[in-house]
Backbone as CSV, one residue per row, in Angstrom:
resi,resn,N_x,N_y,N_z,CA_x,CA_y,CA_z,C_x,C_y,C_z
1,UNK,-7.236,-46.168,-44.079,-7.642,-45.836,-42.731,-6.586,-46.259,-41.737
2,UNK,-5.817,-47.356,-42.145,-5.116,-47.855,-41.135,-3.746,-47.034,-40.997
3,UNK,-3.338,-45.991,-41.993,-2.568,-46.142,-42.617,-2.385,-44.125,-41.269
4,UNK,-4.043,-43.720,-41.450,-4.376,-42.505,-40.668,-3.586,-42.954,-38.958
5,UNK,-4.554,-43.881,-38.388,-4.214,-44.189,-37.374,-2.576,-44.301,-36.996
6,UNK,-2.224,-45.216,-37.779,-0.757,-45.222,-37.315,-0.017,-43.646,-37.523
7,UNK,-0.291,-42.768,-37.698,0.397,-41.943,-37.876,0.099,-41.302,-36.816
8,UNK,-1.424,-41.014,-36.463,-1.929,-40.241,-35.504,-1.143,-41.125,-33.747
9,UNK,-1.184,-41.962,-34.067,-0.286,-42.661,-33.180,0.962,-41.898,-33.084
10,UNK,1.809,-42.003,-34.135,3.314,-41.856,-33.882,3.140,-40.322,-33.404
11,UNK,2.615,-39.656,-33.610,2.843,-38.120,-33.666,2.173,-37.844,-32.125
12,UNK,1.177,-38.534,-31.459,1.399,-38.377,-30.024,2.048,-39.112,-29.034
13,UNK,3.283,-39.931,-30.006,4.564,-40.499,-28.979,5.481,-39.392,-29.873
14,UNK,5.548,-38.662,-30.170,6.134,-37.442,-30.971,7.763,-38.080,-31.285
15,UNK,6.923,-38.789,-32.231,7.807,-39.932,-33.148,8.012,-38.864,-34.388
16,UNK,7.022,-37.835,-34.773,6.907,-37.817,-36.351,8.121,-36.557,-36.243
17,UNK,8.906,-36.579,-37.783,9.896,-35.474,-37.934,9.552,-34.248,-37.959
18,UNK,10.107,-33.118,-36.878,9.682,-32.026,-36.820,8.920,-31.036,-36.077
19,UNK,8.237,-32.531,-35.096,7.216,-31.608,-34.396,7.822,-31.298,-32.852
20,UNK,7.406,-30.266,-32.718,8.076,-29.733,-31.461,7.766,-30.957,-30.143
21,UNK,8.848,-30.556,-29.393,9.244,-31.551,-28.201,7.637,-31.446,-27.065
22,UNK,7.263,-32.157,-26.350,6.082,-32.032,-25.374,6.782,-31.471,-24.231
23,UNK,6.151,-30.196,-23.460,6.510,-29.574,-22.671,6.472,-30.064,-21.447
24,UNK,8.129,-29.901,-20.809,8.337,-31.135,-19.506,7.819,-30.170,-18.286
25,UNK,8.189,-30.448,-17.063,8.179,-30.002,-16.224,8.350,-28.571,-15.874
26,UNK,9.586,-27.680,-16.776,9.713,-26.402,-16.905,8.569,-25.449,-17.797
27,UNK,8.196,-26.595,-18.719,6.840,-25.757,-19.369,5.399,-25.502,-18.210
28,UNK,5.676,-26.258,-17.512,4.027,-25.435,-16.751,4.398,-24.478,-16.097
29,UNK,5.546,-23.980,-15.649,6.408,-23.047,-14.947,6.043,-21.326,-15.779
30,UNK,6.809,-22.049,-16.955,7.104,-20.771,-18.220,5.469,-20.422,-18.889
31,UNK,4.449,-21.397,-18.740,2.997,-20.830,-19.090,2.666,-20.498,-18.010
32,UNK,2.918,-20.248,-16.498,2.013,-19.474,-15.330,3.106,-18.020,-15.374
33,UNK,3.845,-18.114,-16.281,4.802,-17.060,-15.954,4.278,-15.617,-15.791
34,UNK,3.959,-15.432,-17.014,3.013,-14.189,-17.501,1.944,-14.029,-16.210
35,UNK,1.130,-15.029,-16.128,0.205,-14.590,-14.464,0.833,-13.964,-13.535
36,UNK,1.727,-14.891,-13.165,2.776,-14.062,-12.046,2.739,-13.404,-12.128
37,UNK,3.964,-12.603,-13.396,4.040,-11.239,-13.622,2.702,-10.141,-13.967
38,UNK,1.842,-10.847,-13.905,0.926,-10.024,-13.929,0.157,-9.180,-12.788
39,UNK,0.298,-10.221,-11.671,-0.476,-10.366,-10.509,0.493,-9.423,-9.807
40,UNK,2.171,-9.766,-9.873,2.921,-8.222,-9.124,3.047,-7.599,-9.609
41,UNK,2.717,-6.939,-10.773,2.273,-5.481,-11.250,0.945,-5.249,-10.309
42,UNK,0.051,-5.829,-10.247,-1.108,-5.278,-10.080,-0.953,-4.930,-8.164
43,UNK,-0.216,-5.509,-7.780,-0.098,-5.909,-6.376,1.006,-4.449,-6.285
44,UNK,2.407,-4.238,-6.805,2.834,-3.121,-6.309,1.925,-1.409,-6.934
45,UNK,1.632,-1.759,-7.998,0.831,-0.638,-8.247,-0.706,-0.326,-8.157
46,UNK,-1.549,-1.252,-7.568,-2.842,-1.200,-6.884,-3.241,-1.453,-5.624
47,UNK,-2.556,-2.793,-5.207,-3.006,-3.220,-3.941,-2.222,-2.397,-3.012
48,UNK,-0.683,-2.660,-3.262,0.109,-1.829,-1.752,-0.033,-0.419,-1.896
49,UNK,-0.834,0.069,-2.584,-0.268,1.612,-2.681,-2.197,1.918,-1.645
50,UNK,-3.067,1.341,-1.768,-4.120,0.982,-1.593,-4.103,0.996,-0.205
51,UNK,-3.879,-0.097,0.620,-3.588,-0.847,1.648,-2.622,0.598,2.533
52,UNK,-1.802,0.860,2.274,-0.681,2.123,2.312,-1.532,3.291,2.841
53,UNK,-2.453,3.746,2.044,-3.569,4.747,1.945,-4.711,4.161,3.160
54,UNK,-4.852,3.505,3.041,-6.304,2.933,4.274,-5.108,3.151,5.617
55,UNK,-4.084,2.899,5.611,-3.890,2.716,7.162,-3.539,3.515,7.323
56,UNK,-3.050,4.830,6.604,-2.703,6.448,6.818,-3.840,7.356,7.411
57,UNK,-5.056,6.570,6.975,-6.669,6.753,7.056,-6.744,6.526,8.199
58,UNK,-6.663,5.364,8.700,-6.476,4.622,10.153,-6.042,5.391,11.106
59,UNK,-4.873,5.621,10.625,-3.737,6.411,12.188,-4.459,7.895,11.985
60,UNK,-4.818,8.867,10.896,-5.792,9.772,11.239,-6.433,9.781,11.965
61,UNK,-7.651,8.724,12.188,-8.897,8.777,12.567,-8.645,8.672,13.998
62,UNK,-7.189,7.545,14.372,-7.042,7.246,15.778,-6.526,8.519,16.267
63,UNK,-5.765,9.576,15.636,-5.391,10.631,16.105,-6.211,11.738,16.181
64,UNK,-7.411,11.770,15.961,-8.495,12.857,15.596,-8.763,13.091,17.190
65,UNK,-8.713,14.967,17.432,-8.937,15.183,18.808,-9.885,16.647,18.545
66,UNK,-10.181,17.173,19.783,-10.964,17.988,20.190,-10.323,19.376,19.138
67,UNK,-11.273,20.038,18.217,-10.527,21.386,17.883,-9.906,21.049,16.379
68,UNK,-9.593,19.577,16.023,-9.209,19.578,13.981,-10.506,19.926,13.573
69,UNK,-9.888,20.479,12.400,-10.851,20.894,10.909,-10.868,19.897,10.574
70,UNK,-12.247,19.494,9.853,-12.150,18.448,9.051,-13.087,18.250,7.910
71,UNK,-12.746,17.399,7.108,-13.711,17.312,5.672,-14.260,16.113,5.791
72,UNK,-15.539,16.114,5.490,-16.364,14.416,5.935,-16.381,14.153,4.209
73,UNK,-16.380,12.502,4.135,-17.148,12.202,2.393,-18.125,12.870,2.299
74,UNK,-18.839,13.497,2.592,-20.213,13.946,2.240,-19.775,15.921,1.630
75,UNK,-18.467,15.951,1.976,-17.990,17.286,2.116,-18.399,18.217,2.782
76,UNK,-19.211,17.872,4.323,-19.220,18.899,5.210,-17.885,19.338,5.785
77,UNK,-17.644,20.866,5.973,-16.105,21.423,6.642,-16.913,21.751,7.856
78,UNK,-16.497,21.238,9.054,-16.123,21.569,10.238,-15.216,21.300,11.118
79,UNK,-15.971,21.511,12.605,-14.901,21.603,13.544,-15.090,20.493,14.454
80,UNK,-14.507,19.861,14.530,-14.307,18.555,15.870,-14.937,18.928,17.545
81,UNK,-16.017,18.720,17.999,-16.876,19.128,19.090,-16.053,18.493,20.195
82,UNK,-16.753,17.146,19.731,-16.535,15.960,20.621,-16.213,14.714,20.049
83,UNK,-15.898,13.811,20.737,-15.243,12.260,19.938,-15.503,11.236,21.093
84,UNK,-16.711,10.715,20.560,-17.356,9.161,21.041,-16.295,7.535,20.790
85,UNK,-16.637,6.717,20.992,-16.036,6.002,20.191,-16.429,6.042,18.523
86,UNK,-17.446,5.904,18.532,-17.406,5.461,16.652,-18.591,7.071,16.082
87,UNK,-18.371,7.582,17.138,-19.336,8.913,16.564,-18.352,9.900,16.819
88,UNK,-18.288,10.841,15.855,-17.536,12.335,16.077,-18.498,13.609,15.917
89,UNK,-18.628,14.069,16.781,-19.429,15.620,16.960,-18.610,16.216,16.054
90,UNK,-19.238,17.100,14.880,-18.385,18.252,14.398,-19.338,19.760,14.078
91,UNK,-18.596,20.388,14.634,-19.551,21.989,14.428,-19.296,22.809,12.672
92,UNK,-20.678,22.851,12.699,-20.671,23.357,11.328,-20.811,24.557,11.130
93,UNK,-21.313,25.645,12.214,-21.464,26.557,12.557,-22.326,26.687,13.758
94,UNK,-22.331,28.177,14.058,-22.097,28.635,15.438,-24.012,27.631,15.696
95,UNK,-23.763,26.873,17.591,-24.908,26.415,17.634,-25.449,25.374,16.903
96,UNK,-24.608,24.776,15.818,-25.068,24.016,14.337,-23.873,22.652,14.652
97,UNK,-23.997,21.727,15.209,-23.304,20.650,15.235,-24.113,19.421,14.421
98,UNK,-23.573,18.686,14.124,-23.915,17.361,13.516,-22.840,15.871,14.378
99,UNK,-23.786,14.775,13.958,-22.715,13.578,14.110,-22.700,13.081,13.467
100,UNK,-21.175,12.889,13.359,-21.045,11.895,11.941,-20.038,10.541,12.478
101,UNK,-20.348,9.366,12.148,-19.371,8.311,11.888,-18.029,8.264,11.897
102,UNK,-17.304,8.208,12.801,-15.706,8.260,12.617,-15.214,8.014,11.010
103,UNK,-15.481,6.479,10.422,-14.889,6.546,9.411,-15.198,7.388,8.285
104,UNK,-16.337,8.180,8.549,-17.120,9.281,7.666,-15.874,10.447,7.421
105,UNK,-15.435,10.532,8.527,-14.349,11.675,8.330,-13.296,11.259,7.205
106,UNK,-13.505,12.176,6.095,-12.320,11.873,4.531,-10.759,12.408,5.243
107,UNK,-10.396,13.506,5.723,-9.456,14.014,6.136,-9.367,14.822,7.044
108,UNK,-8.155,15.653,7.538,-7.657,16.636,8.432,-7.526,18.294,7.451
109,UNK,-8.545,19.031,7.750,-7.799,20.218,6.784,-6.527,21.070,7.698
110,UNK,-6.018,21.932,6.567,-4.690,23.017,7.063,-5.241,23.993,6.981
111,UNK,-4.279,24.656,7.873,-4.320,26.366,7.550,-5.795,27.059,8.583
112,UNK,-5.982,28.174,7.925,-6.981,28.777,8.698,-8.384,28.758,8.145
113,UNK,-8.833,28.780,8.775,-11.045,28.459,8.451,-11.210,29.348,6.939
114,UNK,-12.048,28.832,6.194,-12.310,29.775,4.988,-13.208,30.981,5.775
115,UNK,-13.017,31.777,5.138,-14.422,32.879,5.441,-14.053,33.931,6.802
116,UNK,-12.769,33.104,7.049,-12.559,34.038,8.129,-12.033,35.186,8.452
């Protein structure tokens, strides 16, 4: 028994032949490494591209005026009436307006009206 102990001793003053060195100061470095690199992958290809997209969203919504087409999340297509602060009138057809939520509006459409 005594014979266990002393060994188990030497080998965590890493006395015994062979066993790898205890990791100094550069080892807690080189085990968060991989996180790092993990976290700016996820950051240039999720978060900024993300973040990028919302404020393109942003300067839309601040630019939204009397007369754009537009597509709401809900996928109504109309036409821009009027613009409240946080409410936007949009005509859906003739006499047929709705209000919807500024940030409700998904985008700006192009081109000319379907159906027309």
């Amino acid at each position: 028994m005594g014979s266990f102990l002393t060994m188990a001793w030497a080998q965590d003053a890493g006395g015994a032949p062979g066993a790898a060195p205890s990791a100094g100061p550069g080892g807690m470095f080189v085990s968060f490494l991989p996180f790092v690199l993990i976290f700016g992958v996820f950051y240039f290809l999720l978060i900024l591209p993300q973040q990028r997209k919302q404020k393109k969203h942003r300067a839309m919504l601040e630019a939204l005026k009397k007369g754009d087409r537009v597509l709401t999340t809900g996928g109504v297509l109309g036409t821009v009436a009027a613009i409240q602060q946080n409410v936007v009138t949009v005509q859906v057809a003739d006499n047929v307006r709705i209000k919807v939520r500024r940030e409700y509006i998904a985008e700006l459409q192009e081109g000319p009206e379907e159906g027309a």
